[in-house]
Each structure stands twice: as C-alpha cells, then as structure tokens.
C-alpha positions in Angstrom: -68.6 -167.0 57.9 -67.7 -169.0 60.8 -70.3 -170.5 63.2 -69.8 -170.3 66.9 -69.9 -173.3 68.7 -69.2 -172.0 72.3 -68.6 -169.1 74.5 -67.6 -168.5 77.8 -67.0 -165.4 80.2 -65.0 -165.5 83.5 -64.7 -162.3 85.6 -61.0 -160.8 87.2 -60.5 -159.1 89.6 -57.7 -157.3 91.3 -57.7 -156.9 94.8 -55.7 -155.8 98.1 -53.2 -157.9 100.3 -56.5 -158.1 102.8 -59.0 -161.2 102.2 -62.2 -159.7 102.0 -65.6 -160.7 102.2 -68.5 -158.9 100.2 -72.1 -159.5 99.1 -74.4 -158.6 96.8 -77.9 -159.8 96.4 -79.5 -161.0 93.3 -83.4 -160.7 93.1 -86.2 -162.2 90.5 -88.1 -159.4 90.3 -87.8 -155.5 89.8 -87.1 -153.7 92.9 -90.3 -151.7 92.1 -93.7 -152.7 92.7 -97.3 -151.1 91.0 -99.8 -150.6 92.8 -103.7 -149.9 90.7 -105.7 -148.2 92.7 -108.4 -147.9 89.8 -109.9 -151.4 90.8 -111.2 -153.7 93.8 -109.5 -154.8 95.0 -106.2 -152.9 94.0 -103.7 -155.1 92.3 -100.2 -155.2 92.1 -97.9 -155.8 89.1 -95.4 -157.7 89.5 -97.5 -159.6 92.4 -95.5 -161.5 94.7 -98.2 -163.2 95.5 -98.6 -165.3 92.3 -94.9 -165.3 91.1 -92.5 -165.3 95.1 -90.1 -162.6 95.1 -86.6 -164.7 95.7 -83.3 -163.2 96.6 -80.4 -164.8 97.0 -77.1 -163.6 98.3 -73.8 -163.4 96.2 -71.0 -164.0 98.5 -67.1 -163.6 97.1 -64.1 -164.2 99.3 -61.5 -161.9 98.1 -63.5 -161.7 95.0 -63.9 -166.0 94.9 -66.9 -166.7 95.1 -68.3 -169.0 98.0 -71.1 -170.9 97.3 -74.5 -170.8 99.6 -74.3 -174.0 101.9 -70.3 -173.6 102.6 -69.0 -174.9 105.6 -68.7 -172.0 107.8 -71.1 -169.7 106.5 -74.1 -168.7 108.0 -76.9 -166.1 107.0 -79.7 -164.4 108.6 -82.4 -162.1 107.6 -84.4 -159.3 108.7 -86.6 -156.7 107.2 -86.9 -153.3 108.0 -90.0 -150.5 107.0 -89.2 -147.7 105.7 -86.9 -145.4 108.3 -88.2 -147.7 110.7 -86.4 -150.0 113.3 -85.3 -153.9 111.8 -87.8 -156.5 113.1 -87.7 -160.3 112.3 -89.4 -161.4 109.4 -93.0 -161.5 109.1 -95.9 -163.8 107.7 -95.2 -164.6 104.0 -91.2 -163.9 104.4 -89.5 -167.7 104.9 -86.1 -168.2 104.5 -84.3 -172.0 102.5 -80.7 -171.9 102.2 -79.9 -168.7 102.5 -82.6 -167.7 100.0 -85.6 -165.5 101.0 -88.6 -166.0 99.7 -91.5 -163.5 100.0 -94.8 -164.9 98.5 -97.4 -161.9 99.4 -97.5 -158.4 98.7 -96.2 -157.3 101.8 -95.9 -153.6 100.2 -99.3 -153.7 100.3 -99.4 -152.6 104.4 -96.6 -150.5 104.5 -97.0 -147.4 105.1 -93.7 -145.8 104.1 -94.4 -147.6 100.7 -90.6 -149.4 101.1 -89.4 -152.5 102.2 -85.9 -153.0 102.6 -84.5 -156.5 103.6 -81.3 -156.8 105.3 -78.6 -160.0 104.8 -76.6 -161.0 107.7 -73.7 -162.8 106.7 -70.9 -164.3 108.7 -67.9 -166.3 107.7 -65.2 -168.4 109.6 -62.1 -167.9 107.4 -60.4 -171.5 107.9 -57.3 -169.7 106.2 -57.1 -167.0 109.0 -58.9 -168.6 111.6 -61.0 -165.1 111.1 -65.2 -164.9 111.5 -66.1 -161.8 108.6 -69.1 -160.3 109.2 -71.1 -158.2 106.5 -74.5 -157.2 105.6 -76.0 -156.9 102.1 -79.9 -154.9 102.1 -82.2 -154.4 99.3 -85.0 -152.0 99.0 -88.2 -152.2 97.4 -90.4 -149.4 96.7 -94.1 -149.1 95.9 -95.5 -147.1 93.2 -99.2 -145.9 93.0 -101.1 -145.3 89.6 -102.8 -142.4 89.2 -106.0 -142.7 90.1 -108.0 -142.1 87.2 -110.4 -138.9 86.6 -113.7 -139.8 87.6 -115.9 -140.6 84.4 -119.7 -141.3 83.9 -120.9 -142.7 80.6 -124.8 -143.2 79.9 -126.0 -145.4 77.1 -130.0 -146.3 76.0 -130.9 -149.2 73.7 -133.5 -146.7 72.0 -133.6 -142.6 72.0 -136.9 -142.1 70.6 -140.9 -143.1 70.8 -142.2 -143.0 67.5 -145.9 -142.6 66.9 -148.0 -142.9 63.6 -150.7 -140.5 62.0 -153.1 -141.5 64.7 -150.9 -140.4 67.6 -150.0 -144.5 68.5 -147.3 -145.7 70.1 -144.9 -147.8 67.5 -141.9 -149.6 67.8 -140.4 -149.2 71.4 -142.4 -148.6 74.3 -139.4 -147.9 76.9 -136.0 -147.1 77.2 -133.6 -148.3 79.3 -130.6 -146.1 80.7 -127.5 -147.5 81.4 -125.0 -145.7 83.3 -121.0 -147.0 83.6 -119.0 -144.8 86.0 -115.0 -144.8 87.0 -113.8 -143.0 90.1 -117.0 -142.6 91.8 -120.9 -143.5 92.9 -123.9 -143.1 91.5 -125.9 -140.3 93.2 -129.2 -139.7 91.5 -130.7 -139.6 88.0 -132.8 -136.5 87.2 -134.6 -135.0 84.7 -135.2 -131.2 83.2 -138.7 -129.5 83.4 -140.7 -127.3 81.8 -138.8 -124.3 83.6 -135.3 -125.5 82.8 -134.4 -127.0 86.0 -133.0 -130.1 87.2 -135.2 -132.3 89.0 -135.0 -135.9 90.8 -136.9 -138.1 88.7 -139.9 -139.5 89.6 -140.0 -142.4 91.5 -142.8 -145.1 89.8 -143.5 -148.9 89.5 -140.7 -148.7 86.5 -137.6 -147.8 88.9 -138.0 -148.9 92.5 -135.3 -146.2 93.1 -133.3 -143.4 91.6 -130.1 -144.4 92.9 -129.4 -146.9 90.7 -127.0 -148.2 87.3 -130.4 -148.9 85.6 -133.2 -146.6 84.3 -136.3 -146.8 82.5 -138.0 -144.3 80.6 -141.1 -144.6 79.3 -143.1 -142.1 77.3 -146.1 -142.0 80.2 -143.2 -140.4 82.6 -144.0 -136.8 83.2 -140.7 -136.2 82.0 -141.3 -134.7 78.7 -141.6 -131.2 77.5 -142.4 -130.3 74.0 -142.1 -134.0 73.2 -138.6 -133.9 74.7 -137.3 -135.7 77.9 -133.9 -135.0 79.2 -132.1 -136.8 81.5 -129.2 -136.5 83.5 -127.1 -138.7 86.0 -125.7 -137.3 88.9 -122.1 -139.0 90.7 -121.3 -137.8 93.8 -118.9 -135.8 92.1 -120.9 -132.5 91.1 -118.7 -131.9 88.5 -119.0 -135.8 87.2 -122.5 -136.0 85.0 -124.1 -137.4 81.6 -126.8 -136.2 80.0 -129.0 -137.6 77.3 -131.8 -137.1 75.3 -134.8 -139.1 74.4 -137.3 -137.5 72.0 -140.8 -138.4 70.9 -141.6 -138.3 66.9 -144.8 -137.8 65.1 -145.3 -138.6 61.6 -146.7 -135.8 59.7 -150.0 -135.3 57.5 -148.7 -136.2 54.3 -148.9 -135.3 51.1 -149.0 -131.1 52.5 -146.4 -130.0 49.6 -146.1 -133.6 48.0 -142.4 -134.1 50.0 -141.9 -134.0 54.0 -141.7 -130.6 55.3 -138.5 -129.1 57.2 -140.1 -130.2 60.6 -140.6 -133.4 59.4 -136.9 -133.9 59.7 -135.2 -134.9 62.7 -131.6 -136.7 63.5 -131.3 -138.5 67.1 -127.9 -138.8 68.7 -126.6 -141.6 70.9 -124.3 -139.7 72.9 -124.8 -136.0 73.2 -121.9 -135.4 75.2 -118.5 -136.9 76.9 -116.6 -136.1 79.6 -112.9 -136.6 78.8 -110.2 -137.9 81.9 -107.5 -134.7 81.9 -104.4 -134.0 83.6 -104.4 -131.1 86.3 -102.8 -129.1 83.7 -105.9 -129.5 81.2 -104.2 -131.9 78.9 -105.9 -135.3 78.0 -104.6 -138.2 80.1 -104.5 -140.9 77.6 -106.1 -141.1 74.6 -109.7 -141.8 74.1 -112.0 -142.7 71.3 -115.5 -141.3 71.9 -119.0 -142.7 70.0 -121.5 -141.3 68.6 -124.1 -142.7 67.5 -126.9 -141.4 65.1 -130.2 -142.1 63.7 -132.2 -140.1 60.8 -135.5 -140.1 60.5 -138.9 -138.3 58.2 -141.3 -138.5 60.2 -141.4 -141.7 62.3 -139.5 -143.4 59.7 -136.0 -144.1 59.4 -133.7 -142.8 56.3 -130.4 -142.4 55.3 -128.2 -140.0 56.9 -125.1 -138.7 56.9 -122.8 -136.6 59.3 -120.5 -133.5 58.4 -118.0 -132.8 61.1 -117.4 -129.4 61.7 -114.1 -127.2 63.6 -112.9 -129.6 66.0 -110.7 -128.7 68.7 -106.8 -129.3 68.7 -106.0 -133.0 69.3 -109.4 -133.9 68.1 -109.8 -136.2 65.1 -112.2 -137.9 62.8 -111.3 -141.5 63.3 -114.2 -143.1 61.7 -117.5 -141.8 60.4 -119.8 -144.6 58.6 -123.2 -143.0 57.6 -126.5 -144.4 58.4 -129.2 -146.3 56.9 -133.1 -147.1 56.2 -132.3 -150.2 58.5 -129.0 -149.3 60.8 -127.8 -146.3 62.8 -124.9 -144.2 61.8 -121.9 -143.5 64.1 -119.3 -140.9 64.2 -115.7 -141.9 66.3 -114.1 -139.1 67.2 -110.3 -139.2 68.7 -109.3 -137.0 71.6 -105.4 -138.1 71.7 -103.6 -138.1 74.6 -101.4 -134.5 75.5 -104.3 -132.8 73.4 -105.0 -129.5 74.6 -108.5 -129.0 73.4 -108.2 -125.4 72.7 -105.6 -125.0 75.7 -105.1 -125.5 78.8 -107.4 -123.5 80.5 -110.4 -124.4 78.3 -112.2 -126.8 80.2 -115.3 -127.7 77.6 -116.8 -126.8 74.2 -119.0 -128.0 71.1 -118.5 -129.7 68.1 -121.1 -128.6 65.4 -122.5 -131.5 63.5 -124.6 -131.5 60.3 -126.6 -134.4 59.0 -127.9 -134.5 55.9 -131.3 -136.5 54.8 -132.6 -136.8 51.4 -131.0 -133.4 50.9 -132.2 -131.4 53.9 -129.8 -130.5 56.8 -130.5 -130.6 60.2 -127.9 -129.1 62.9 -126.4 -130.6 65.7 -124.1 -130.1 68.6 -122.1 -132.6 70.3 -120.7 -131.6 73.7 -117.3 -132.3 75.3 -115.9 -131.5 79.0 -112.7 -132.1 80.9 -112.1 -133.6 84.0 -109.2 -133.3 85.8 -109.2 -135.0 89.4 -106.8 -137.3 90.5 -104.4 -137.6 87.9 -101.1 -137.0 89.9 -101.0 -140.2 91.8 -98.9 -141.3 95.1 -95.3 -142.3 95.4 -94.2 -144.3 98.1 -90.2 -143.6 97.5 -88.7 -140.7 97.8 -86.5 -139.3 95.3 -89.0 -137.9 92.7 -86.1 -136.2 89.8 -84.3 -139.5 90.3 -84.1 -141.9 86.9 -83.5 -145.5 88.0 -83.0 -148.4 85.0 -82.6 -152.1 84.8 -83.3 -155.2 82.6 -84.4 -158.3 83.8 -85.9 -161.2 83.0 -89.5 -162.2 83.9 -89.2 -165.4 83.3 -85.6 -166.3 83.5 -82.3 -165.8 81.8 -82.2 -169.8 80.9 -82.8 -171.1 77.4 -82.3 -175.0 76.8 -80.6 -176.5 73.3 -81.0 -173.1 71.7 -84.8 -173.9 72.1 -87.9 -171.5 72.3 -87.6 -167.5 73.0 -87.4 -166.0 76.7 -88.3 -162.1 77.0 -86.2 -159.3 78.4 -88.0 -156.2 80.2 -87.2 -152.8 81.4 -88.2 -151.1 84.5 -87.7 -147.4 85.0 -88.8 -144.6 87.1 -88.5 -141.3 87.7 -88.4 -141.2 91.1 -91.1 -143.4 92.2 -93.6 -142.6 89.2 -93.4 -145.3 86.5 -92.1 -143.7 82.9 -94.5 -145.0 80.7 -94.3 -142.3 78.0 -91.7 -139.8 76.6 -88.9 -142.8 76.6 -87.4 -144.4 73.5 -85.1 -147.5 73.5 -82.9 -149.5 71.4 -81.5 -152.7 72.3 -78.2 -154.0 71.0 -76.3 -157.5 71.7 -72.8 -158.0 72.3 -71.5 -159.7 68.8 -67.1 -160.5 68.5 -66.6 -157.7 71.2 -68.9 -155.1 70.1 -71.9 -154.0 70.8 -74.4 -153.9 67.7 -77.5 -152.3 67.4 -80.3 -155.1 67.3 -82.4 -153.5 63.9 -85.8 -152.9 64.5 -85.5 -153.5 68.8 -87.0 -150.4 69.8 -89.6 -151.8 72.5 -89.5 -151.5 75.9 -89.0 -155.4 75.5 -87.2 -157.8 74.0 -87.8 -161.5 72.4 -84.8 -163.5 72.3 -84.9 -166.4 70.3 -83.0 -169.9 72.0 -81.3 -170.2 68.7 -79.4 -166.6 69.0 -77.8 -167.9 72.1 -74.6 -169.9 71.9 -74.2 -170.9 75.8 -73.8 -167.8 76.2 -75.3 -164.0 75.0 -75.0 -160.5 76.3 -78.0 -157.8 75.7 -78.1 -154.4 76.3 -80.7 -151.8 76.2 -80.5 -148.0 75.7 -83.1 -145.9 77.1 -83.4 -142.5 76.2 -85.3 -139.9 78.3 -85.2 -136.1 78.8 -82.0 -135.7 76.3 -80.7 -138.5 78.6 -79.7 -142.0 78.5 -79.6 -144.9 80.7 -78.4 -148.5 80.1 -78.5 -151.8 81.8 -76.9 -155.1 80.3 -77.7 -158.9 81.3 -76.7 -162.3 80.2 -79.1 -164.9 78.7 -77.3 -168.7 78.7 -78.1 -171.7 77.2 -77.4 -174.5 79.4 -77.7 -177.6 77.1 -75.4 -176.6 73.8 -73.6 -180.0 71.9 -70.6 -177.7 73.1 -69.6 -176.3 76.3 -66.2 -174.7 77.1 -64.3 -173.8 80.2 -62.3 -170.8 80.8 -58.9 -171.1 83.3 -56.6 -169.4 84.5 -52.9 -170.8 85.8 -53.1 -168.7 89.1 -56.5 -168.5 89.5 -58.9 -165.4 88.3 -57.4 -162.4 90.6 -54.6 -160.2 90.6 -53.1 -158.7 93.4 -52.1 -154.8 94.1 -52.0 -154.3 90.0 -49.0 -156.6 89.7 -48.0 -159.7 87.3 -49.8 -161.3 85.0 -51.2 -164.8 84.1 -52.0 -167.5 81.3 -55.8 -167.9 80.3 -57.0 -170.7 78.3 -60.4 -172.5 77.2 -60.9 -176.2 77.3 -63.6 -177.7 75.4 -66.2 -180.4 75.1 -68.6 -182.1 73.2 -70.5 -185.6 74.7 -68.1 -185.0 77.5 -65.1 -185.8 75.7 -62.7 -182.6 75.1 -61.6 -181.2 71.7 -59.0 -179.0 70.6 -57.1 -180.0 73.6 -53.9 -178.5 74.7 -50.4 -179.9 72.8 -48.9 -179.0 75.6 -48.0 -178.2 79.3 -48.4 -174.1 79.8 -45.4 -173.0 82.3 -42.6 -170.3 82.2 -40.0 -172.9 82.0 -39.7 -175.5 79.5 -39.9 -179.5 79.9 -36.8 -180.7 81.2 -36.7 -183.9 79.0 -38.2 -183.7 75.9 -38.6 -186.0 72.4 -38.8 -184.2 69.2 -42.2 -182.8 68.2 -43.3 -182.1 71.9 -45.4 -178.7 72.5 -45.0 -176.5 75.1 -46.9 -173.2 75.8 -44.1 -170.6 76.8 -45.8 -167.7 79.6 -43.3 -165.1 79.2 -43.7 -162.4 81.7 -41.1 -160.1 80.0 -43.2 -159.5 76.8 -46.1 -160.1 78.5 -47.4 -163.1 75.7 -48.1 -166.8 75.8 -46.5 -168.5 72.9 -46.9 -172.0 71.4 -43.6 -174.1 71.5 -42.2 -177.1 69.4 -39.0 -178.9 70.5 -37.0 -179.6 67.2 -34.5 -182.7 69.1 -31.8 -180.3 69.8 -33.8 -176.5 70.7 -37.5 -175.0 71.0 -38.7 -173.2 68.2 -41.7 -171.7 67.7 -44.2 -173.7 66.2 -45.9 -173.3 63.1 -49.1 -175.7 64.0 -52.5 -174.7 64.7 -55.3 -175.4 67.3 -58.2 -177.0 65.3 -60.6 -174.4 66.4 -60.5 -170.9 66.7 -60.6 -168.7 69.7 -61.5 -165.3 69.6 -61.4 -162.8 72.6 -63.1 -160.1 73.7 -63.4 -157.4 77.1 -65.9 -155.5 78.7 -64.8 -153.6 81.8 -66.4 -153.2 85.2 -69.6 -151.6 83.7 -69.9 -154.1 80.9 -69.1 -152.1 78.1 -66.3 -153.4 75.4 -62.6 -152.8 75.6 -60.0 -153.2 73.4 -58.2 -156.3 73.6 -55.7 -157.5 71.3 -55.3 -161.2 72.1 -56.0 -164.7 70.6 -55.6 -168.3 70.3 -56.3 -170.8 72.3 -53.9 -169.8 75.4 -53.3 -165.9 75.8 -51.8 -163.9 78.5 -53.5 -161.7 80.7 -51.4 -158.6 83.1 -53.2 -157.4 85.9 -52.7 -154.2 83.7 -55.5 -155.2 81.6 -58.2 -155.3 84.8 -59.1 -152.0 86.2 -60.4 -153.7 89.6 -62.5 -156.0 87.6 -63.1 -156.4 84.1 -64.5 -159.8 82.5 -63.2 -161.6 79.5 -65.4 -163.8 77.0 -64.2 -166.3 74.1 -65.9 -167.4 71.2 -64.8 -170.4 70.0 -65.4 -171.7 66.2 -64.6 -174.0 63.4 
C-alpha cells in the first residue's frame, strides 16, 4: 500500500461577468452558549470569559480571496440585541485587525437571550475604481438548563440510642442531622408527636435555631414516642421534605426462651425515603442511584443482616445490595433510571417492601419513594423551538504540528434553543481517496484525532441521527509542519466564468524547500517553437478536454511514455463537501468549468 506524503485542496468557483465582493465570518466557538442556572453563580459553557470568542471575517473578491490588512479595505463592527436597534460595541467587545474579540459573557445581560454582531465591510476596487460595500452578521443565542427539581436529602451519622439491661445509655449519645437541598431553602425541621402531628422542633442549648443545615438529636429531646423520634425537614417548597427515623433499643431480659424473642429484633434504615427529580410528565429526569443504608440488631447488639428486595416499580433496579455485619452496616443501591415511569405517569409516589433477615427471623420494612416534578422545562433564549441546527468544530483548534499529539472535534446541536443531549446517535467518518469511510467504533458525540492520521491535510465528517433524521457537518484538520508540503495551481487562476472553458491544474511539491517531482515541461496549448529531442511538453487540449504529457522525438511530438516519480491521485467534493466522481490523474489534469457547479473543491494526494 502506498503511503501519502502530501495533500492539498484548492476551492473553484464559477462566477458572473460582475466582480463581486462577499463575506463570511468564521468564529472559534459554537454560535450557542449554556447557561446553568442550577449554581451561584450561574456559569456558562463555552465561557467567553476564560477562552475570547474571536471572529474573523472571510472576504473573497469575485470569489479571490483578499486578505485582512489589504490596501483598501476597511472594516467596522457593531452589535445588535436581539430585534433591537445596532449600537456600537460595548465593554469586553474590542476590535484588532479586523478581528473581534469578545472576552465576557455578554449573553449573560441580554435579555432577548441573542447577540448578533454585524461586519461592515468596504472595499476600493483599484481594478474598477469601485468602493463595494457589504455586511456579514452573526448570531449567538443563549440556552438555559433546566433548572433542576428541587431535592432535599437528610443523612445522620447514627439512627439509634442503644441502652443495656439497666436502661443506660451506650454507644452514641447524639445524633447529628444533616440536610443537603437543590432548588430551594431550608424552612424548618420538625418532629411528629404523640398525636400524629407535625410539630417545630424544640428549640434547646443543642440547636440555637431550627432553621438550619445541621441538627442534633439527643435521646433527652421530647421528641420521642414509644421509643421512636421522627423527624422531618421542611424547604420552602411544601411539597419538598425528608423524613427520618431515629429509634431507641433496649436489650431484653435474657435467657426468657433460651434465644431472643421476636421483639428483640429490630433493623434500622438510613434513608427511609427519596424524593426523585421528574419531568412534568412524571418521568425521571436523569438517572439516579439512591442509598440505603441498614443496620440489624438483637437487642442492643449488632448482627448480621440481610435485605430481600421486594416488587419494585418499572425503571427501578437492584444495582447493588451487600449485606450487613456484626461490625458494618449493610446498604441497598437501588437505580431509578432516567425515562422511568415508576408505575406511570400519573403515579407520583409508592413503597418498596423490604425484608431483612437476622439469625433466621424476618423483620418488614418499607422504603418510601416520591416524584418531583418542578422546573424541569427550562428557558430558551432563541426562537425557533422544532428547529435542528448542527456543526463540528474544534475546541481547541483545527492545527496539528509534525503529525504530533491528538486535537478533539465536537458537536453542537439544538433543537431549537434546547441543547439535544439525549435521543441522538452519531457516527463519524473521514474522507480517505475520495470517499467517505465510516471511522469504526466513532460513535461519540466527539472525536480524538490523532496528529499522525493527518497528512497536511484531513477531512472529518459526522452524522447525527435524530428523530428518523439526519444532520451532518464536515471540517478540515491540517498539519502545518509535514517533511512534505505541496501546492495546487491552476494556469488561469481558480475561477471560471459564466460555465465556460476549462483549465490545467497541477501540484508542485517540496521537501526541505527544495521541489520534487517537478514538471518536464512547460504546460500550454501550443507546443515549444524550438525544441531538442527528448524535451517534454504538457499539451492542454480544449477539444477533448485532457492535459496530456508530450515528448519531442527530433522530427514530431509524440506522446510520452515516461512517468512522474510520484503519484497523484484526485478527488472532488461539491459545494456541500460531499464526494463526486472524478475521473482524472497524474500530475497535471484538466479541469472544465463543467465540473464546478458554482463551487466545488478538488484535493490530491500525492505518494510514492
């Protein structure tokens, strides 16, 4: 197999009679910006504020390309909110050669939730003695995260007093309450009395306030009935709560039957029950692994246990379940998976019955679950919501150096202005002797290209599917320091005019700055008017629309039965980058405005 030493790509275009000046603008970053609302204070992915959102303006004279800095080119920027009027650029937004350069979140403050910038660009055509003025805008939009259902999870470092035959205290002598809440505020912490109702709890030397993330319980509180305390804290969300339970244990007068009795038994549980983060539409957000811890005990003292699972609700499963000891506390990990329905939609909490087992008794527990289901449709700041919108780019550049280190290549999509971070599938694919092949095993939403797949040049594609739909994007990755670098030219320049006539297209190349394979001859449509024996000549012939290699026998030209030393192969994608056929090779081929529908782009690999 031959190795490629070099490639190249040049674009064609074929234009009108009319010089024509147009713009485009290239930008570092994806035209979409995340917004978390779920922390303090919000962040924003990509932020502009660590890595400065650059555009730079792409400026083509009849499809020639003029270069930033050109004599006789002048651009200006503005930036406009939303529908709102254009206004000068603001604090943060600096302009350097044409490039603007935003290095703060200006999103952030707008209250449309877009930002467009506009490009004003103006051109004295020396050729016409003509000023050409355009403008080139791009938009950037703001997307919101859902904010998250409000949550409230409450963990102790100890759920039971134990006391021994003569009714002492043994082994802790407080617990302390720790709540953890998302979405919300702490409201109070209360307990339930000996008529089943919820109560603030009492206010003592212990807890200075009831307000707070901390909580201690000790078994001198009036807070426990039948040797039971339960305790719940309130968010300021009534629907948003945790309870748990502590319990106080006695151990029994042994020796009644020669083996504890039934009520010596009892199993604590860590977590008693978990509120689970839902979609409006009663599904589970994302998925969640929920804890439970358990302890066994006869009498005051610890034992083996273990935990049967009972009928657990759909999207529900056992994830791990590692029984406990004389000397460590079991635990039971339960997965609620995200899209479960928990029993459907409209089911909004339930049990799961739990049996644990010690030294062959059973003891019965229930382990409670709820759904909540606020604030998990987000905000939008663009319009446009059944819209799917694509790219690739690269986060950290398109530049490898000496076919060195890796560079990654990311996707961006949206439908409308909500992020698609589920429900898509991809497959990347690279472009490989002018086809594009399926990369095995690229089914990420990124991509790790490695410096030594790139010869100067490499094309990537990806495919994402979504709905029954697909979407592609394509960019270029180069490597700017190869042993070899080639050169594509074309006699005529690289456009076509009005769909007529046709051109020679050749590759010059070099190593150490010193070229190889070099041409044997001049390329023209008429032959050298004095020429020795053994002189080449590439032969554009219009007719039969080929570029031919020519050797001048002393007396005629013949065609010539020599070789280049290298090989050239070609290839064609058309205006939306995807391969064409395109029957040509060697060294110098011939190219017919016939071939370009308004703008295509050839490449050539070149190899021993």
């Amino acid at each position: 197999m031959s190795t490629i030493l070099t490639s190249s790509q040049q674009t064609f275009v074929d234009i009108t009679d009319q010089r024509k000046l147009s713009a485009y603008i290239t930008c570092n970053l994806p035209k979409t910006q995340v917004e978390d609302p779920n922390v303090l204070p919000h962040t924003y992915a990509p932020s502009w504020a660590s890595t400065a959102l650059q555009l730079t303006p792409v400026i083509f004279l009849d499809q020639t390309a003029v270069a930033l800095g050109s004599t006789g080119l002048t651009i200006a920027w503005k930036r406009k909110d939303g529908a709102g009027a254009e206004a000068a650029l603001a604090s943060g937004e600096s302009v350097s050669g044409g490039v603007l350069t935003v290095n703060q979140n200006k999103l952030s403050a707008s209250s449309s939730g877009m930002v467009t910038y506009i490009c004003y660009i103006s051109y004295y055509d020396s050729e016409t003695k003509n000023t050409i003025n355009i403008t080139a805008d791009v938009t950037f939009s703001l997307v919101k995260n859902a904010v998250n259902a409000r949550l409230v999870d409450v963990t102790g470092d100890t759920y039971v007093f134990k006391y021994n035959t003569s009714g002492t205290l043994v082994g802790a002598s407080q617990s302390v309450l720790t709540a953890q809440v998302q979405g919300g505020s702490i409201a109070k912490w209360q307990y339930k009395d000996s008529s089943g109702a919820w109560t603030d709890y009492p206010t003592t030397s212990d807890n200075g306030n009831i307000s707070g993330a901390t909580l201690i319980v000790k078994p001198s509180h009036a807070v426990f009935f039948n040797n039971v305390a339960q305790i719940r804290l309130l968010t300021d969300d009534e629907n948003v709560y945790d309870v748990v339970t502590i319990t106080k244990i006695y151990d029994g007068v042994k020796g009644d039957s020669g083996s504890a009795g039934a009520g010596g038994l009892s199993v604590i549980l860590g977590n008693e029950a978990q509120t689970i983060a839902c979609t409006n539409g009663g599904l589970v957000q994302s998925a969640v692994d929920v804890t439970i811890p358990f302890v066994g005990y006869i009498g005051i003292t610890q034992a083996a246990c273990t935990c049967a699972v009972g009928t657990l609700p759909s999207g529900v499963t056992v994830k791990s379940n590692t029984a406990g000891t004389a000397g460590a506390a079991g635990s039971l990990v339960l997965t609620f998976a995200a899209n479960g329905t928990l029993g459907g939609a409209s089911v909004i909490n339930g049990t799961i019955d739990l049996t644990f087992t010690i030294s062959g008794k059973t003891v019965g527990k229930k382990f409670g679950w709820s759904k909540s289901m606020k604030g998990n449709t987000g905000a939008a700041g663009a319009a446009g919501a059944d819209a799917v919108v694509f790219s690739v780019y690269a986060p950290n550049g398109t530049i490898v150096q000496n076919q060195s280190g890796s560079l990654t290549l990311a996707t961006a999509a949206y439908k409308g202005a909500a992020a698609i971070t589920s429900g898509a599938t991809y497959q990347w694919a690279k472009y490989v002797s002018g086809t594009w092949t399926n990369i095995s095993g690229a089914t990420a939403a990124t991509l790790t290209v490695s410096g030594a797949d790139v010869v100067n040049i490499q094309s990537y594609r990806c495919t994402m599917t979504y709905n029954s739909k697909t979407y592609q994007d394509v960019i270029t990755v180069e490597d700017k320091s190869d042993p070899y670098v080639s050169e594509m030219l074309a006699i005529g320049g690289f456009t076509f005019k009005n769909g007529l006539g046709g051109k020679a297209v050749y590759v010059i190349v070099r190593t150490n700055n010193q070229e190889v394979d070099a041409l044997k001859g001049i390329v023209s449509e008429t032959a050298p008017s004095a020429s020795a024996s053994g002189t080449f000549w590439y032969k554009i012939d219009h007719a039969n629309r080929a570029v031919t290699l020519m050797k001048y026998s002393g007396t005629e030209w013949k065609t010539a039965t020599e070789a280049q030393e290298l090989t050239y192969a070609w290839y064609k994608q058309d205006k939306d980058g995807n391969g064409t056929s395109f029957d040509q090779k060697g060294k110098v081929i011939y190219l017919h405005a016939d071939d370009i529908d308004s703008m295509g782009t050839l490449q050539c690999d070149v190899s021993h």
